[in-house]
MIBAGU-180956 format. One record per residue (C-alpha): x, z, y; residue in three letters. Coordinates in steps of 0.2 Angstrom, whole numbers, plus 5000, padded with zeros to 4 digits. Layout:
<atoms>
{{X,Z,Y},'ALA'}
...
</atoms>
This chain:
<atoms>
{{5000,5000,5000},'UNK'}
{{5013,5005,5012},'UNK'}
{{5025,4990,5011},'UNK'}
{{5009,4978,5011},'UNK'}
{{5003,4987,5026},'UNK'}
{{5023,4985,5033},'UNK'}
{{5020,4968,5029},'UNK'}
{{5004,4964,5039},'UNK'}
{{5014,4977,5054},'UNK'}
{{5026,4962,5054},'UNK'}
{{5014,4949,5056},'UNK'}
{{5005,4955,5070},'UNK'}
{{5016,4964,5080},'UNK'}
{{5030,4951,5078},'UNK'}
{{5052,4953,5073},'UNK'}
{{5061,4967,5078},'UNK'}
{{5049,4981,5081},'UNK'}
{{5057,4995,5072},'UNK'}
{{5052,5011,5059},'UNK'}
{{5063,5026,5055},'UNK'}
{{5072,5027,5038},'UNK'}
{{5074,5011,5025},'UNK'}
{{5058,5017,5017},'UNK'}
{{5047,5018,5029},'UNK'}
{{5034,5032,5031},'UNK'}
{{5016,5031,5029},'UNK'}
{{5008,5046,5040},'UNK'}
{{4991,5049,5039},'UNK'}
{{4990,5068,5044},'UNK'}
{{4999,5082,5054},'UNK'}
{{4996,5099,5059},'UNK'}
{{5008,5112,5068},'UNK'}
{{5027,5108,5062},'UNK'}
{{5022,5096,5047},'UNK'}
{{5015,5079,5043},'UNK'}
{{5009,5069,5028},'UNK'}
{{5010,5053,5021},'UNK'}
{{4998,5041,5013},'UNK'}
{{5004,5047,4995},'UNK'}
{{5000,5063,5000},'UNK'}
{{5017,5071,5003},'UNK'}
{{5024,5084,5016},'UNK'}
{{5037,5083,5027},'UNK'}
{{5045,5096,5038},'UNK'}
{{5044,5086,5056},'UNK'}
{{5061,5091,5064},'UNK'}
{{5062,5077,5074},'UNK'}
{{5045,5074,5085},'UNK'}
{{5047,5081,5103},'UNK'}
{{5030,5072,5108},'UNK'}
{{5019,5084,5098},'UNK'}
{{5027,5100,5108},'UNK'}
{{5016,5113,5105},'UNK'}
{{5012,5107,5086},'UNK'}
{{5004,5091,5078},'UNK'}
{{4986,5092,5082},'UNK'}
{{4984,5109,5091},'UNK'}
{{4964,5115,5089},'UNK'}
{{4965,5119,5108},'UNK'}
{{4975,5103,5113},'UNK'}
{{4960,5094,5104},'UNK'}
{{4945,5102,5109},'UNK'}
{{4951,5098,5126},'UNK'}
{{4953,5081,5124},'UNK'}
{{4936,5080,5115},'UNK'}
{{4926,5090,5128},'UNK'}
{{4932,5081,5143},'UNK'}
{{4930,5064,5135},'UNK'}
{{4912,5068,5130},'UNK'}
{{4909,5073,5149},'UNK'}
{{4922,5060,5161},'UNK'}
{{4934,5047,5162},'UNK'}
{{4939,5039,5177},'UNK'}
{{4953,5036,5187},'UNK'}
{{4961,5046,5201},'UNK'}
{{4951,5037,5219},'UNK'}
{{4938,5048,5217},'UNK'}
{{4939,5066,5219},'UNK'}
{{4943,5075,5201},'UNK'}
{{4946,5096,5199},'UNK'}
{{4955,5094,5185},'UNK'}
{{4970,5084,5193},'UNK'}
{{4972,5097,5208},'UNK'}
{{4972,5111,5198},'UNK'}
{{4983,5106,5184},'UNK'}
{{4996,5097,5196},'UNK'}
{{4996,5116,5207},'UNK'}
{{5000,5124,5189},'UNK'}
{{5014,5110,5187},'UNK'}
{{5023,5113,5201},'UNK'}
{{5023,5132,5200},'UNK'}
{{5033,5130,5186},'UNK'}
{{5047,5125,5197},'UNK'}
{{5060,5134,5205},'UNK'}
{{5061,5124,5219},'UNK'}
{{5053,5113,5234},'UNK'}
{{5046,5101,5222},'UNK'}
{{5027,5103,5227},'UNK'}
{{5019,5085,5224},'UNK'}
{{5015,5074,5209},'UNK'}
{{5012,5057,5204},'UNK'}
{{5005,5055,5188},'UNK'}
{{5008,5040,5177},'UNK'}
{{5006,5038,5159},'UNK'}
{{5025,5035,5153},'UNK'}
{{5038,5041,5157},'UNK'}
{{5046,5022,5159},'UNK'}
{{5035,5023,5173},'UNK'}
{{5040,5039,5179},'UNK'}
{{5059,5034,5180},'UNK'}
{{5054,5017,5188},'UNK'}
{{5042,5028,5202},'UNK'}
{{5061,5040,5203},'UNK'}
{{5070,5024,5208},'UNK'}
{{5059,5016,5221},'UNK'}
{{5057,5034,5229},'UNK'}
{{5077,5036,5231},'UNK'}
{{5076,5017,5241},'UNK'}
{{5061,5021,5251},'UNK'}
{{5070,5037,5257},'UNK'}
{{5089,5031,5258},'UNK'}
{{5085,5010,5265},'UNK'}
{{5097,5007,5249},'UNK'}
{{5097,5001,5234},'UNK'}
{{5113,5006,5224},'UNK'}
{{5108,5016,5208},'UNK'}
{{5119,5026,5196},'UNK'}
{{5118,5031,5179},'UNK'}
{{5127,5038,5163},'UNK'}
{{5134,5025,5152},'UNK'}
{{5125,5029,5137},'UNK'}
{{5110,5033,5143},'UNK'}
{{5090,5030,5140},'UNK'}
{{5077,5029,5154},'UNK'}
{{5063,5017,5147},'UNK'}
{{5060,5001,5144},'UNK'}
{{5053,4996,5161},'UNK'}
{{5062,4979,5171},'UNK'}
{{5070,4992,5181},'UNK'}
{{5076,5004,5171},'UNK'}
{{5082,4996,5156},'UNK'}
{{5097,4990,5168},'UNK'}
{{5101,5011,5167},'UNK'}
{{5104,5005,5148},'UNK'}
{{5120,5000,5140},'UNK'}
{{5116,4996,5124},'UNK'}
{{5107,4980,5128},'UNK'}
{{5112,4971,5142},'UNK'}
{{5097,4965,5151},'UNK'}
{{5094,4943,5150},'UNK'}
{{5108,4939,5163},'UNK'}
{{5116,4954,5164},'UNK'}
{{5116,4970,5174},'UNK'}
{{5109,4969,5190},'UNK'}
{{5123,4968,5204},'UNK'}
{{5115,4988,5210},'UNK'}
{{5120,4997,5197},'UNK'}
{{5135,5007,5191},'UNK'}
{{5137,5017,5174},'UNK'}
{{5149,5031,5173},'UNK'}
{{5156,5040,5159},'UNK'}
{{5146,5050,5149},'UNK'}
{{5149,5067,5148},'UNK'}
{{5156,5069,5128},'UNK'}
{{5160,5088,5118},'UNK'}
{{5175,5078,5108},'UNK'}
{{5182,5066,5120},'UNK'}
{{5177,5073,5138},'UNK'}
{{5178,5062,5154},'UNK'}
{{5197,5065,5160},'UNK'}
{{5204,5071,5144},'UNK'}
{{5202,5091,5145},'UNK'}
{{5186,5099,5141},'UNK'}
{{5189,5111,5157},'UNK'}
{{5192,5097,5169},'UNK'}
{{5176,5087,5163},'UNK'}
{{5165,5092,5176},'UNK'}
{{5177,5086,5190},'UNK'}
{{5181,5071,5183},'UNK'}
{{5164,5066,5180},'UNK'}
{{5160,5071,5198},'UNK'}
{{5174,5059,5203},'UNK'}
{{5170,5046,5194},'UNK'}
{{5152,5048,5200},'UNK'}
{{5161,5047,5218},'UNK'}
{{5170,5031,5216},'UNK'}
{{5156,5023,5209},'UNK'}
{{5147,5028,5227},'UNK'}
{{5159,5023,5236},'UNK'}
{{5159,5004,5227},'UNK'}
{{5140,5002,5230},'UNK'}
{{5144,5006,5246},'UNK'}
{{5159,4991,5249},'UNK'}
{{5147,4980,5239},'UNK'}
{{5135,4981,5254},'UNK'}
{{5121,4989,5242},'UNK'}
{{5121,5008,5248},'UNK'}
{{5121,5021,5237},'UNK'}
{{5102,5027,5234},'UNK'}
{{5102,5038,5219},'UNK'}
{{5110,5046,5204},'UNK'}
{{5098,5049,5187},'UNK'}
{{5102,5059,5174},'UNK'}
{{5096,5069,5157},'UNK'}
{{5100,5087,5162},'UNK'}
{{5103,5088,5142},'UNK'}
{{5113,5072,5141},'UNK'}
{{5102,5070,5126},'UNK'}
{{5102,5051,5121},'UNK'}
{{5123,5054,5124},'UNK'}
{{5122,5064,5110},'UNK'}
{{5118,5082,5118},'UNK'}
{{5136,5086,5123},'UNK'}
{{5141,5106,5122},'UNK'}
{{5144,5110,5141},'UNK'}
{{5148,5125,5152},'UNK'}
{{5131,5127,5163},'UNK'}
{{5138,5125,5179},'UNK'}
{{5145,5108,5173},'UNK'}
{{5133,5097,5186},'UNK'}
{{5137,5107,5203},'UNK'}
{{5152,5095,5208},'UNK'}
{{5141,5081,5202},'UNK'}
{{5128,5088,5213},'UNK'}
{{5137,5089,5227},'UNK'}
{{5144,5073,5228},'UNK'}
{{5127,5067,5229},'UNK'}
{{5121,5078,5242},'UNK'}
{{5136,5074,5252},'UNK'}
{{5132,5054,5249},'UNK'}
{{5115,5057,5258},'UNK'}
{{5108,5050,5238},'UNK'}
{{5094,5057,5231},'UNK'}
{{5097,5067,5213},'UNK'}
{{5084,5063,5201},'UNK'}
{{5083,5073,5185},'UNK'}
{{5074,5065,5169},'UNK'}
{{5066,5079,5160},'UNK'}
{{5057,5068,5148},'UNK'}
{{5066,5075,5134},'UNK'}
{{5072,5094,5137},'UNK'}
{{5057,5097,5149},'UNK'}
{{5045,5112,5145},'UNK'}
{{5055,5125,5138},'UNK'}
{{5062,5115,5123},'UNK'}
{{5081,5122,5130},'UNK'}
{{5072,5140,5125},'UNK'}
{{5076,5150,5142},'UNK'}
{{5072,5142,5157},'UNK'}
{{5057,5128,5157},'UNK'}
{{5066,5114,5163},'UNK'}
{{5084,5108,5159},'UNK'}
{{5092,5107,5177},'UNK'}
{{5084,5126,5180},'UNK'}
{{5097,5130,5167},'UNK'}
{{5111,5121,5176},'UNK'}
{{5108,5128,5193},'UNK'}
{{5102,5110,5202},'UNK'}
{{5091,5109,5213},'UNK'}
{{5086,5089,5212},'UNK'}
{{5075,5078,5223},'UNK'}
{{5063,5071,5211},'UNK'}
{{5061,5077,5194},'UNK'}
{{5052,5063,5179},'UNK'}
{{5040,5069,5164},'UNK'}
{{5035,5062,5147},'UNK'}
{{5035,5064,5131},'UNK'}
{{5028,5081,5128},'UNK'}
{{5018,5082,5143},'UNK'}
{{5001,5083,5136},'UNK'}
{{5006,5084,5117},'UNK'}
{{5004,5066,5112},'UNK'}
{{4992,5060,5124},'UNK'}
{{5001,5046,5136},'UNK'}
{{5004,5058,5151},'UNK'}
{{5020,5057,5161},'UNK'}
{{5024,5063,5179},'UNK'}
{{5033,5062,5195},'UNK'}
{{5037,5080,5205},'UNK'}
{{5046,5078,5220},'UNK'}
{{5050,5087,5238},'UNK'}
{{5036,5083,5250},'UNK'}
{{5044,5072,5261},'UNK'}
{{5052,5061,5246},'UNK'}
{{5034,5059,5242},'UNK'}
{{5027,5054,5261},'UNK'}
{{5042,5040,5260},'UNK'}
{{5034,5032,5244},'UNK'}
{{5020,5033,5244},'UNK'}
{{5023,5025,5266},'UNK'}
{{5034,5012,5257},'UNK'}
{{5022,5006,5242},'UNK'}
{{5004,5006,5239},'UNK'}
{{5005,5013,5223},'UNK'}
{{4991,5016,5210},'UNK'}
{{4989,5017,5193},'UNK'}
{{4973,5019,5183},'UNK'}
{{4974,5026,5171},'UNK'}
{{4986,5041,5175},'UNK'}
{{4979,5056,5182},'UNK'}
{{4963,5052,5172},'UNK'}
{{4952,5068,5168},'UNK'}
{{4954,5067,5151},'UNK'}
{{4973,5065,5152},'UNK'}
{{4973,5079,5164},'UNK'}
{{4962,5091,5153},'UNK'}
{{4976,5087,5138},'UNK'}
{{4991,5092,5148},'UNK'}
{{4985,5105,5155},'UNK'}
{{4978,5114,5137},'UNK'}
{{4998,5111,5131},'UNK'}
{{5003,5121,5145},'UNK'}
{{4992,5136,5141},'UNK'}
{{4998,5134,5123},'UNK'}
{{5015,5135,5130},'UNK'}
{{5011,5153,5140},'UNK'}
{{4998,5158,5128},'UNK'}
{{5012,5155,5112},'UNK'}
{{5026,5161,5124},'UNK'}
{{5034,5147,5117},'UNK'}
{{5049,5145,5127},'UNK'}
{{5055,5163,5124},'UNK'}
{{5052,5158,5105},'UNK'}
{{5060,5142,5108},'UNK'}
{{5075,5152,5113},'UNK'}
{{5076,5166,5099},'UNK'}
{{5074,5152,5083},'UNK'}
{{5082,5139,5091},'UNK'}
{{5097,5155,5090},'UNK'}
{{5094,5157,5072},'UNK'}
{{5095,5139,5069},'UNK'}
{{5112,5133,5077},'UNK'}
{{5119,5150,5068},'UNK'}
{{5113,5143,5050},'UNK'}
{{5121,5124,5055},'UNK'}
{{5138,5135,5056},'UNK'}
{{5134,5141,5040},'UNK'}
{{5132,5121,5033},'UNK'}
{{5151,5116,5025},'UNK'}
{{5157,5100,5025},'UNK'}
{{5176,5091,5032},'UNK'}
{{5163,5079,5042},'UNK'}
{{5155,5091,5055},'UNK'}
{{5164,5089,5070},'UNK'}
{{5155,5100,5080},'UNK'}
{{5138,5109,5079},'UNK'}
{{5130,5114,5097},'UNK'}
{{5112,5114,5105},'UNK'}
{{5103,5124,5114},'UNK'}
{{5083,5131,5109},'UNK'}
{{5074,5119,5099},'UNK'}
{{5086,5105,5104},'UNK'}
{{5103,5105,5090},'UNK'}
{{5115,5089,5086},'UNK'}
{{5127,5089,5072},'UNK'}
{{5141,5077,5077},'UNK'}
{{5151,5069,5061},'UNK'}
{{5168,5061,5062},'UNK'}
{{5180,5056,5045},'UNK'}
{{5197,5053,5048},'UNK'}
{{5195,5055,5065},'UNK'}
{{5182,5041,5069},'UNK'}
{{5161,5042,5070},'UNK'}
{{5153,5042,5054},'UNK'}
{{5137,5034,5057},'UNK'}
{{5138,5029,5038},'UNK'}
{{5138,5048,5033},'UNK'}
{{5124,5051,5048},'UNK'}
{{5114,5037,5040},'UNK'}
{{5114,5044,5023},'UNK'}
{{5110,5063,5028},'UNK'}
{{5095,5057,5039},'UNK'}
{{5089,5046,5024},'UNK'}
{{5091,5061,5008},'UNK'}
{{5085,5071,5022},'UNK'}
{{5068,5059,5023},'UNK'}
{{5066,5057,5005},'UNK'}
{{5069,5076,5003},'UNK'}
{{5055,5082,5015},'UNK'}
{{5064,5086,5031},'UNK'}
{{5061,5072,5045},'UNK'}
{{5077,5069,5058},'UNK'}
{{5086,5055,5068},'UNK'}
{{5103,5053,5074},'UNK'}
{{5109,5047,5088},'UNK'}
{{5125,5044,5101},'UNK'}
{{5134,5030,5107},'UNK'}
{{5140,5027,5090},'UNK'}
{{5125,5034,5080},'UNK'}
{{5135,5047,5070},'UNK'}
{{5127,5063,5078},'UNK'}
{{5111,5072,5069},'UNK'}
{{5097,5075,5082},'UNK'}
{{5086,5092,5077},'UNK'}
{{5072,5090,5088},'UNK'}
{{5057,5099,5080},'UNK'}
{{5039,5103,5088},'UNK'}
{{5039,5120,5100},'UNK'}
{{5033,5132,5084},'UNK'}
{{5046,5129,5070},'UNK'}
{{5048,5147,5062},'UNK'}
{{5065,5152,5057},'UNK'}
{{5056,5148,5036},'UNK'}
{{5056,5132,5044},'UNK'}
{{5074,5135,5050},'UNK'}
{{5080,5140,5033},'UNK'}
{{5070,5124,5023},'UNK'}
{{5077,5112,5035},'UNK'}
{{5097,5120,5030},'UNK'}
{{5094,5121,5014},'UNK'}
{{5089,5100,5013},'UNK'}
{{5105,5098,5025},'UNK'}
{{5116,5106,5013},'UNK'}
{{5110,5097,4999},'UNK'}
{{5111,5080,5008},'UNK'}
{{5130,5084,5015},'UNK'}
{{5135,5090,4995},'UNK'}
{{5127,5073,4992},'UNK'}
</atoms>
């Protein structure tokens, strides 16, 4: 059933459009940290972000249920529920971020981000990590390098060095953040000579898609401050480590002590509705929204709004983030536990872990490649990822238990002795 059904996938959705593992899987089901497939197996998710607060949470459902029986319509007419989940949005941050766009990915989100750096700066100059993922927009998929956009990268952009655990920008783990913030610099200073201006920097506060590098949490003040110096607006894409996931502060540049312009949401936003969002200082807002006559439908939608805002009382209610914290402890202490010559390094940070794997010196993705697959066909679902695909991504759903914890060792044990 399932290759017949991959089969007919192929035919409609056309070449190229991916699945996880070489066999793919089937789900039909999920509730909480778990999912089934067609056969009517069960797998441990510890991959899926998107579900936050659990697959299929009773109270993220009966949300979405009642407001869809009620209304659905778009944001130019007057709506409670956008007003008051936006104010319990932005209370969540620590500084003058007070308004909010919302949109329904968080492509859209990070495309919104750069168009608010020009309409404030007049410039166009963009800058980003070199092994970074922003979405799939026109405009953001120049942030990309790994694949070139038809006809290259546009003449406004720059990639820097990612920040790396084993190979750190400069050579020397202590001098990482400096060099980094040079670089940053001398990118600036080429937009500039190019005639483009320098309009904004964007970054994961996380780094995550570069492979969730181990740093020191002041690692992004000089960074921050070449910016600000710049006269550049920081945006921060929280798409990934947003809403606790790092387990002790909400968001991930909270941890780091930044303070950006504009901050982008996604991915767990509203627990697997499309839900994404802009928050950003009130004046960066005013110059946007001056500059373009944006609207979009469907985001900020009654029912979209109702969604996200059941996920965060689950968040509160669950006091997820503090549990976030405690097991995502227990978990990266068990990873140190896992033996094998392979493991470069073990790091994370809450419910956010990465395994890095090196042989002889060099990226394993082939040993990467096989743990994720025993690790699918052993009921425990993971990814990898990095710039050369050899580091394990841990990324389960907010209310993995440390029995959850000690299941998902137990398979990665077996997989490495494998």
């Amino acid at each position: 059933m399932s290759s017949d059904l991959a089969a007919r996938r192929t035919a409609v959705l056309g070449p190229n459009v991916p699945t996880f593992y070489e066999t793919p899987v089937h789900l039909v089901k999920g509730e909480g940290v778990w999912v089934w497939d067609s056969d009517g197996r069960k797998y441990l998710d510890c991959y899926n972000n998107v579900p936050h607060v659990g697959h299929c949470h009773p109270h993220v459902v009966t949300a979405i249920a009642t407001q869809a029986a009620k209304l659905n319509t778009h944001t130019r007419y007057l709506h409670v529920g956008i007003v008051e989940y936006c104010e319990r949005l932005t209370a969540k941050f620590q500084t003058q971020l007070d308004q909010v766009i919302m949109v329904c990915s968080g492509s859209e989100a990070n495309d919104i981000a750069l168009r608010m750096a020009q309409a404030v700066t007049g410039k166009t100059g963009i800058i980003a990590t070199d092994n970074t993922y922003h979405g799939n927009t026109m405009a953001v998929s120049h942030l990309s390098s790994r694949k070139p956009p038809i006809g290259g990268y546009a003449s406004n952009i720059r990639h820097i060095s990612a920040p790396d655990t084993l190979r750190p920008v400069g050579g020397t783990a202590d001098g990482q953040a400096v060099a980094f913030a040079q670089e940053l610099q001398t990118a600036i200073d080429d937009l500039e000579s190019a005639g483009h201006g320098f309009s904004g920097f964007i970054c994961c506060p996380t780094f995550a898609n570069e492979g969730l590098p181990d740093l020191p949490q002041d690692f992004m003040k000089p960074a921050e401050q070449v910016v600000k110096a710049a006269g550049g607006v920081l945006i921060v894409d929280e798409v990934q480590p947003g809403f606790g996931r790092g387990g002790e502060t909400w968001w991930g540049h909270e941890w780091l002590g930044i303070s950006p312009d504009v901050v982008t949401l996604g991915k767990p936003m509203a627990n697997g509705h499309p839900v994404a969002a802009v928050v950003a200082r009130a004046e960066i807002m005013a110059e946007f929204r001056n500059a373009f006559g944006y609207f979009n439908t469907f985001g900020g939608n009654p029912v979209s709004c109702a969604a996200a805002a059941a996920t965060l009382d689950v968040i509160e209610q669950e006091n997820l983030v503090n549990h976030a914290k405690n097991v995502g402890s227990v978990f990266l202490h068990e990873l140190h536990s896992i033996d094998h010559d392979s493991i470069a390094s073990r790091r994370g940070r809450g419910l956010f872990l990465a395994l890095e794997l090196e042989t002889d010196g060099a990226a394993d993705e082939a040993l990467a490649a096989h743990v994720v697959e025993y690790a699918r066909n052993h009921g425990l679902l993971m990814g990898r990822t990095g710039r050369n695909r050899n580091i394990l991504k841990l990324r389960p759903p907010m209310p993995f238990s440390n029995e959850n914890v000690a299941m998902a060792c137990d398979i990665l044990q077996a997989a490495f002795k494998a």
